[in-house]
C-alpha positions in Angstrom: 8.4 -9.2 -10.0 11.4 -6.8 -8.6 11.4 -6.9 -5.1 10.8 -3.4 -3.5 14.3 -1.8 -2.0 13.3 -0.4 1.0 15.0 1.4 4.5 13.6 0.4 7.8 12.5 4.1 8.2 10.4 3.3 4.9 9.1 0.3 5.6 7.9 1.1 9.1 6.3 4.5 8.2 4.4 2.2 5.2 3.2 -0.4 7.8 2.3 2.6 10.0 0.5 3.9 7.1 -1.5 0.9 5.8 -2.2 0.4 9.7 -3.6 3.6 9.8 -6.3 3.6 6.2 -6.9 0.2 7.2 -8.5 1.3 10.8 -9.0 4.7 11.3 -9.3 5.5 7.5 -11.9 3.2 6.9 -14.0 4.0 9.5 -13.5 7.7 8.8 -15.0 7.4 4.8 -17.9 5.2 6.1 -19.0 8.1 8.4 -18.9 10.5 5.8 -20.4 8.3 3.1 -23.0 7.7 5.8 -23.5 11.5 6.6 -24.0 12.3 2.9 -26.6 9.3 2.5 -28.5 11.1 5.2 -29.3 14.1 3.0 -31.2 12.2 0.8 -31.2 11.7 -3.3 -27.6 10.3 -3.9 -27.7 10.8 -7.8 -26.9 15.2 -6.9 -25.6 14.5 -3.7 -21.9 15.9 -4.2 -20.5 14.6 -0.7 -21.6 11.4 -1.1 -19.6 11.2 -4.8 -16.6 12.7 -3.5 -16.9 11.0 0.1 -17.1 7.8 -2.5 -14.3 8.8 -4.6 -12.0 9.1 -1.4 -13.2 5.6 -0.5 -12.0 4.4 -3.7 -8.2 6.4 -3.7 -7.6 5.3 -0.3 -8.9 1.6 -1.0 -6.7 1.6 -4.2 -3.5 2.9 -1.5 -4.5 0.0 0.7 -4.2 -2.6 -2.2 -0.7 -0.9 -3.4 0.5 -1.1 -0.1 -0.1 -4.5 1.1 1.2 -5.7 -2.4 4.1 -3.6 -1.5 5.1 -5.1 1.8 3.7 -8.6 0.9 6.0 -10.7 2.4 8.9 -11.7 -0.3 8.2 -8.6 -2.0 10.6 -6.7 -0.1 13.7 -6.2 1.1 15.0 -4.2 4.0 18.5 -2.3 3.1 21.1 -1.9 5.3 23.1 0.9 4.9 26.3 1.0 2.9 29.7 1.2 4.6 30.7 4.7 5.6 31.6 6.9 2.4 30.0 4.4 -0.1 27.2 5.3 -2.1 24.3 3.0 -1.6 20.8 3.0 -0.8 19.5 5.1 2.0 22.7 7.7 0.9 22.4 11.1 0.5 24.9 11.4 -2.7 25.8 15.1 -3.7 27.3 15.1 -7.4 28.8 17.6 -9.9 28.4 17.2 -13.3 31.8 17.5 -15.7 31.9 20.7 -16.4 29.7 22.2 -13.9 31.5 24.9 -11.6 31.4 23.5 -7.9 28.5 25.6 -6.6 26.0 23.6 -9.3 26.6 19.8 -7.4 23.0 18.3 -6.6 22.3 15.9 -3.9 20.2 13.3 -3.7 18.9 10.1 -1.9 19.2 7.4 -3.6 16.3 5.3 -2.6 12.8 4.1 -3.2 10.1 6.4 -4.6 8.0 5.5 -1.0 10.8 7.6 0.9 9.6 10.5 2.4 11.9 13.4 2.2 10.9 16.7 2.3 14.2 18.6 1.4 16.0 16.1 -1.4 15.1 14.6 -4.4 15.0 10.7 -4.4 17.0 9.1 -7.3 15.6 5.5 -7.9 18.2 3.1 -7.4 17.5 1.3 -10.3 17.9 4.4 -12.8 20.8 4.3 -15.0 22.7 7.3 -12.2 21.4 5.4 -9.4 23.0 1.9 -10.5 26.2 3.5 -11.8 26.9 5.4 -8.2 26.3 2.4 -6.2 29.2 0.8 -4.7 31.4 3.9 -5.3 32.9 6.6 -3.1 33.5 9.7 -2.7 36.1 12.1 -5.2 35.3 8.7 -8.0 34.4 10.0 -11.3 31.5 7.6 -12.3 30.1 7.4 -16.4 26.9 6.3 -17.7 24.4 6.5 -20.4 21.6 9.4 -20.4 18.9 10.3 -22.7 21.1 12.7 -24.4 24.0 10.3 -24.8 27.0 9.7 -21.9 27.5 11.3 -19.1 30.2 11.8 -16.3 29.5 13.2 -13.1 32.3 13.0 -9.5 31.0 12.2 -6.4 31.7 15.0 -4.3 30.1 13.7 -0.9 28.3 10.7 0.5 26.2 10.6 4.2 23.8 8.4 5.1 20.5 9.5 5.5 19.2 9.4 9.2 15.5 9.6 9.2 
């Protein structure tokens, strides 16, 4: 199994979060499941189905999370040297062709990243692996659905949570 890729901003935010279903989560959906057993006949009781169906989301989080940060099935990520693309970058790219008002930016990280104003490119993705390791004004090439593609790095930061 791949290990999980993670920031320490990621990983502390997922322990906060497993922390947080496993205590005040849980005993949150056991009061409502108990309220909605309180008003009697569960087989048309509609808060006790949906107060179960939480249950059973936030249970199914838990279990993905703990397999997550299992230990030896991650790995904390230092950041990349200053101007190298890596993960925990924000990369900003222009496609060949493109006129320099259409470059994106991204961070390249794990899907579990929580960013609210870029997209997260999946270090493992056939982009992701061919920026890694390269810097700025490089012209980096790799294989897309559509055939190959070639896109300049036009700036590289690293993300600070």
């Amino acid at each position: 199994m791949a290990r999980h890729q993670l920031t320490q901003a990621a990983f502390d935010r997922l322990q906060s979060e497993l922390y947080d279903l496993t205590t005040r989560g849980r005993i949150e959906v056991s009061q409502k499941i108990e309220r909605a057993r309180e008003l009697g006949d569960l087989s048309e009781n509609g808060d006790y189905h949906a107060a179960k169906d939480e249950q059973g989301h936030m249970e199914g989080r838990i279990r993905q999370l703990e397999a997550m940060l299992e230990e030896g099935n991650y790995e904390i990520v230092a950041a990349p040297d200053h101007g190298v693309v890596g993960i925990g970058t924000v990369v900003e790219i222009l496609y060949e062709g493109d006129d320099p008002d259409m470059a994106e930016k991204y961070f390249l990280g794990h899907i579990e990243e929580e960013l609210d104003d870029l997209d997260i490119m999946s270090p493992n993705s056939p982009l992701g692996s061919a920026l890694q390791g390269r810097k700025v004004q490089e012209w980096v090439e790799y294989d897309g659905p559509n055939g190959r593609l070639k896109v300049q790095i036009v700036s590289v930061e690293v993300h600070s949570a």
